[in-house]
C-alpha positions in Angstrom: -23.4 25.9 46.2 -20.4 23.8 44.2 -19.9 27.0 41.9 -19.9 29.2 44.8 -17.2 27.2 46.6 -15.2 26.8 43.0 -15.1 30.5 42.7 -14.2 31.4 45.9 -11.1 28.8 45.5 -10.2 30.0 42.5 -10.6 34.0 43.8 -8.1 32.8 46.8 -5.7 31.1 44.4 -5.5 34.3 42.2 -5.6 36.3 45.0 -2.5 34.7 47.0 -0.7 34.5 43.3 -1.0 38.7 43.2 0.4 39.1 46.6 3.3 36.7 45.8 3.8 39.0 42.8 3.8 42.5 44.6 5.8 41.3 46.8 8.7 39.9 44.7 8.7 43.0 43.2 8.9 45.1 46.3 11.6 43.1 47.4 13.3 43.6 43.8 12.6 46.9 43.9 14.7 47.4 47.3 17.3 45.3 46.9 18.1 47.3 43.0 18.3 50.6 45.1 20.5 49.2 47.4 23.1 47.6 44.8 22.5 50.9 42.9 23.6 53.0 46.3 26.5 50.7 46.7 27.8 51.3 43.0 27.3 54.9 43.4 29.3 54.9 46.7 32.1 52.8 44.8 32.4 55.0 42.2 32.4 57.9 44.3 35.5 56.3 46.0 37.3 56.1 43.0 37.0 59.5 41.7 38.0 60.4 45.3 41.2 58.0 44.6 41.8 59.5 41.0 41.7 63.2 42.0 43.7 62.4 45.0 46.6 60.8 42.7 46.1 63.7 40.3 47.1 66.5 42.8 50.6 64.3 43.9 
């Protein structure tokens, strides 16, 4: 009955440890696309800027 209960502890731990790590990388995962979409937009500002100045 002891190693039952041990095991089961130990299976929770691990288990709780795996879901901490999914989601940390699910949250790392969105937040990269977002600062990814918000250099893309900035760069697409500035090339907006640029050709604008180029045509003056």
């Amino acid at each position: 009955m002891e190693i039952t209960t041990l095991l089961s502890s130990i299976g929770l731990c691990v288990g709780a440890i795996v879901a901490a790590a999914v989601i940390y990388f699910v949250v790392t995962a969105i937040k990269g696309k977002k600062a990814e979409r918000k250099e893309r937009e900035a760069l697409k500002q500035h090339r907006d800027q640029q050709d604008r100045r180029a045509r003056r």
